[in-house]
PLY file of the C-alpha trace (Angstrom):
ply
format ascii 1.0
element vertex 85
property float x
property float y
property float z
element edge 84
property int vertex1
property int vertex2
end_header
9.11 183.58 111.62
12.78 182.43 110.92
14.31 184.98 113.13
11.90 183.71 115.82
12.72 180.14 115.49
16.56 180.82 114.94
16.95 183.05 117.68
14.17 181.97 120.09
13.35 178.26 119.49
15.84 176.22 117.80
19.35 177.61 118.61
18.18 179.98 121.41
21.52 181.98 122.77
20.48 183.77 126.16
23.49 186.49 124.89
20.77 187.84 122.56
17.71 190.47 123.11
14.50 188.68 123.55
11.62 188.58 121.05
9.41 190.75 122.26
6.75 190.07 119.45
5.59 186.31 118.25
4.91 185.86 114.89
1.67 184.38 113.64
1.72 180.79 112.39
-1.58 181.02 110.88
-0.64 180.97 107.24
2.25 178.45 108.04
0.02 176.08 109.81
-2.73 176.33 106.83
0.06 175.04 104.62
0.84 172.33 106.93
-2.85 171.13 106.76
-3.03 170.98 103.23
-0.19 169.35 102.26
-1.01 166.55 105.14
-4.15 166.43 103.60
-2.42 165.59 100.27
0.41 163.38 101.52
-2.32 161.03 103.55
-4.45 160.70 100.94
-1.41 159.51 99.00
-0.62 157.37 101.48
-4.03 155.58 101.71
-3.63 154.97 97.93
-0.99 152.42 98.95
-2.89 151.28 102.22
-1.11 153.30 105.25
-3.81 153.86 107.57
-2.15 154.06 110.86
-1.92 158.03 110.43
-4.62 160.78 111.89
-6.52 161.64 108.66
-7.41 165.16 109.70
-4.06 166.96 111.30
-5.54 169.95 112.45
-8.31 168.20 114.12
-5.44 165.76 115.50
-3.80 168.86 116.72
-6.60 170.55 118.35
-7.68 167.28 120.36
-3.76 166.84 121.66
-4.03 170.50 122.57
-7.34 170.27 124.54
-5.86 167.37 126.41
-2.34 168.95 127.07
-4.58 171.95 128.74
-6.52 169.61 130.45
-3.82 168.07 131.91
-1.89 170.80 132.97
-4.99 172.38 134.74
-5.66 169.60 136.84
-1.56 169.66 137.67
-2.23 173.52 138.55
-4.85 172.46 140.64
-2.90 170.19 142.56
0.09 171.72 143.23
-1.86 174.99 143.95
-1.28 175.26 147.73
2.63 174.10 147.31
4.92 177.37 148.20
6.36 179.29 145.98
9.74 178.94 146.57
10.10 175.26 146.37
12.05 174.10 143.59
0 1
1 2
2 3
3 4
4 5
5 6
6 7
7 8
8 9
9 10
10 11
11 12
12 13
13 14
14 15
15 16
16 17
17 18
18 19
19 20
20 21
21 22
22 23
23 24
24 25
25 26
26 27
27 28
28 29
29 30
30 31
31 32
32 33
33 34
34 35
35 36
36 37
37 38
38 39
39 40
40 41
41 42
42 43
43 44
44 45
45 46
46 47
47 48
48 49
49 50
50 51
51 52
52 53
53 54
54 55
55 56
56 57
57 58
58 59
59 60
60 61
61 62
62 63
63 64
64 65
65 66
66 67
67 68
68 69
69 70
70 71
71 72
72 73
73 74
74 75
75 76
76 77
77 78
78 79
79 80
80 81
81 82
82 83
83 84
């Protein structure tokens, strides 16, 4: 996962061989949950409400919408040719 990010995401250098494999972010991402889950109910111990309460949920609504989004812009460019820029 660190190799990925540090060669691939965060300080990508084109010089480099691409990735050819992606690693999986389950176990990273079940982390993530959890310790949101902590930190917010922390948080609503000292009134701070103005957060998502469930972050995976959050997550999986902003990516239904970001695919939403991008198939209607699919759909509308559909019949633009290819080689405009």
């Amino acid at each position: 996962m660190k190799r990925y990010r540090d060669q691939s995401v965060a300080h990508h250098d084109p010089r480099r061989v691409e990735i050819r494999t992606y690693p999986t972010f389950d176990i990273a991402l079940k982390s993530a949950y959890w310790y949101y889950e902590f930190v917010v109910g922390e948080l609503r111990k000292i009134g701070l409400r103005q957060i998502p309460n469930d972050l995976e949920q959050y997550g999986n609504a902003f990516r239904e919408k970001c695919e939403s989004i991008a198939t209607a812009a699919m759909r509308a460019t559909k019949d633009f040719p290819k080689d405009v820029y």
